[in-house]
N, C-alpha and C positions, 0 to 999 in steps of 0.2 A: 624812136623819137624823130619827129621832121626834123633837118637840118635847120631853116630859121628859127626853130623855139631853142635847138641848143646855142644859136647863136646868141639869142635872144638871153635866156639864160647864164650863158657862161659855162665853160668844163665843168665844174664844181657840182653846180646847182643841177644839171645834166647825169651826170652819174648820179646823183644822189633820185633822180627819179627812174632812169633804169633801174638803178637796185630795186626801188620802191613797186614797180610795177610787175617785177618779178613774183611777189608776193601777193596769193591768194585774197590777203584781205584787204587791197587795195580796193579794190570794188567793191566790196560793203561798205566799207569807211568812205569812200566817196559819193557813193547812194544816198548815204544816211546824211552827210554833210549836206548835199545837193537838194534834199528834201527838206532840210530842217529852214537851209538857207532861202529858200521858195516860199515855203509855209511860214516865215516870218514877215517876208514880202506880203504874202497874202491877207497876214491879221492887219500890216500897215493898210491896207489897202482896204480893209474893212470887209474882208469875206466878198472882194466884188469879182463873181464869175470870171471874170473875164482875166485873174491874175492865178488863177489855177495853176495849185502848187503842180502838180504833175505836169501839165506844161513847162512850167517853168525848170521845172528838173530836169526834165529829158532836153530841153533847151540844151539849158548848161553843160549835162552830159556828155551829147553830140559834139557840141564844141570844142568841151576838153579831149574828146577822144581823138577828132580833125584835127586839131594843133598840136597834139602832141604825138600824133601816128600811132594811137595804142591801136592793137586790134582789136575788133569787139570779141572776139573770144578767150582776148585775157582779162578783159573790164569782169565778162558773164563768170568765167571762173571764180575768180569772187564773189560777185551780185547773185549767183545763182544762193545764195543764203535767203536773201529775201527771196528768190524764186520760190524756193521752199514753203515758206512761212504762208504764200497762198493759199494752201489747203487749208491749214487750222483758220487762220484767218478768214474763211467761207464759210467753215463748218461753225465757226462762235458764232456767224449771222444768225443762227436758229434762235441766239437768246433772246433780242430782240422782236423777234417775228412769233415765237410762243409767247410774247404779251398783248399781240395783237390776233390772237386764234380766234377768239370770239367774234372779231368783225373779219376775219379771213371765209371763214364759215359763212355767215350770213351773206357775203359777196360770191357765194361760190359758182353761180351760173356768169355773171358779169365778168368774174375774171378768167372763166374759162372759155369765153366768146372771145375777150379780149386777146387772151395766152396766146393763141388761133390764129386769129384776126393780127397781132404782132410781128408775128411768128414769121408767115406768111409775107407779109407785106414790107417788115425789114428786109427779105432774100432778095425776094421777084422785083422790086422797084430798085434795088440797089444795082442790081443784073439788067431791069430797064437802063437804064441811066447809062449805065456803062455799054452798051448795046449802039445806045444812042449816040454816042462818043466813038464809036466804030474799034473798040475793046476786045483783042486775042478772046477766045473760048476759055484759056489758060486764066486769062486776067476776072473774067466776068465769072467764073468757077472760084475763083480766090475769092471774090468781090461777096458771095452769096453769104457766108456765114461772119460778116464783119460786125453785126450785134450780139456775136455771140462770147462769153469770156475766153480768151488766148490757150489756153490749152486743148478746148473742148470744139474752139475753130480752124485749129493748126490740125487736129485730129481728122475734122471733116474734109478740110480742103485736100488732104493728102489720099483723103478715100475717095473723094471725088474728081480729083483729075487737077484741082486747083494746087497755087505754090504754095505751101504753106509761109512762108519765108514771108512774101507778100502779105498773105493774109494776116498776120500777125500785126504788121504794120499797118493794115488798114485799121484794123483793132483797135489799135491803141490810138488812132487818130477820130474813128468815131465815137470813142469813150471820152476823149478831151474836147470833142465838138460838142456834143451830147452835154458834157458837163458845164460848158460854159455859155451855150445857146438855150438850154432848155428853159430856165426859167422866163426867160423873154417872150418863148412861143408859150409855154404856158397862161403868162398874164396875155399877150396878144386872144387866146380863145377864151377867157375870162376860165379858167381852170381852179380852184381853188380849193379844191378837196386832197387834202397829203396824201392819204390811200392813193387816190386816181393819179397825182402828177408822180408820188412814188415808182408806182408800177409800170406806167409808161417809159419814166426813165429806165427804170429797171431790166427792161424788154430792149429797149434802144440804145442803151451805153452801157451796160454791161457794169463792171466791178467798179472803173471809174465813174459812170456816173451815180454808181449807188455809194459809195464815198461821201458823192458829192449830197446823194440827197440824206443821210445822217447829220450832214450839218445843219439843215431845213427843219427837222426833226425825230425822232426814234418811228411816230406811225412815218412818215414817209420813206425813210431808209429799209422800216421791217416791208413794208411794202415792194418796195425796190429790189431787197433782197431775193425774194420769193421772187418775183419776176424775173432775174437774173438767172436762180436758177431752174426755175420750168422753163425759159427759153431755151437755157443749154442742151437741158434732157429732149424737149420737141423738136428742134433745131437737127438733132442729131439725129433723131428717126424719120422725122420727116423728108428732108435733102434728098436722102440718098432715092425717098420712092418720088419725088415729085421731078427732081432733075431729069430725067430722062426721059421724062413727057415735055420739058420745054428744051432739051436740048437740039431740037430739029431749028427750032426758031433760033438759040442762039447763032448756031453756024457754026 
């Protein structure tokens, strides 16, 4: 614990959070609080993008971790419970998304131009950008797979030369842009179809923002889902053969 928050605190109050942080389930218990705490915020607020409970968590998170000198690998010891819970939590997507097989089908060329066309264009412009910003090789290699969900991009970045560390963080920053910017550029291209604005999120913010588009509604989230994860599996086969035909350019 920093020295000003035991000050702050008092002896008492101070040992009693040492002891506390000892303890594995410190980090679920504060996840869980942090998220409920956020996602109350956001019904106040009337579901408005922009109070996005996962911002708002990881807000708080960060904070309590800074002022109180936990390290983040006694917070994850904990939190890594919900780390867990990601899998099944991906794997239930299916139930949604087999309600909508019959229009998934009949989309099948549109969404496999798009899968492609997504795919592609979340890496190589993310890598532009950062290029352009005069970006380590190191950095613009983390930078390639940040549409893709956190596991499956920590994965590629460490096969490809990028930090994963990094990557991680970009993750999770463009799955909360993603979630609270999309609808905005959606209505700005007059978008209106839940398949269509689903999937694009789905492809572009990843877990967070397909989250975000089951609140919008079940076709747009089952949409999202599937996007989320053919990006993951393309993303991963893709990379490894395309990057070393623009690695000459990166530098």
């Amino acid at each position: 614990m920093s020295a000003p928050l035991a000050t702050a605190l008092g002896a008492p109050l101070a040992q009693i959070w040492v002891y506390l942080s000892a303890s594995p389930l410190l980090g679920l218990t504060v996840t869980l609080l942090a998220y409920q705490g956020a996602f109350a915020l956001y019904r106040k607020a009337k579901f408005h993008p922009a109070a996005n409970p996962v911002l708002l968590a990881v807000a708080f998170l960060v904070a309590l971790l800074a002022i109180t000198g936990t390290p983040y690998q006694t917070y994850f010891d904990g939190a890594q419970f919900v780390h867990f819970l990601l899998g099944p939590a991906t794997v239930a997507l299916a139930i949604p998304l087999y309600a909508q097989i019959k229009r998934v089908k009949a989309m099948f060329w549109p969404i496999l131009i798009a899968l492609v066309a997504g795919c592609l264009t979340a890496a190589l412009s993310a890598m532009a950008v950062g290029k352009l910003f005069g970006a380590s090789l190191a950095t613009l290699l983390s930078l390639a797979p940040k549409s893709v969900t956190t596991p499956i991009a920590m994965g590629i970045a460490e096969r490809t030369g990028g930090l994963p560390s990094l990557t991680a963080v970009l993750v999770i920053t463009t799955g909360i842009l993603g979630a609270v910017g999309a609808r905005y550029l959606f209505d700005a291209l007059n978008i209106k179809d839940h398949a269509v604005r689903g999937f694009a999120i789905g492809i572009a913010s990843h877990g967070i923002g397909t989250a975000r588009a089951f609140q919008v509604s079940e076709q747009c989230g089952a949409f999202a889902a599937l996007a989320m994860g053919l990006n993951g599996a393309l993303t991963a086969l893709l990379l490894p053969v395309v990057l070393p035909w623009v690695k000459g350019w990166l530098g």
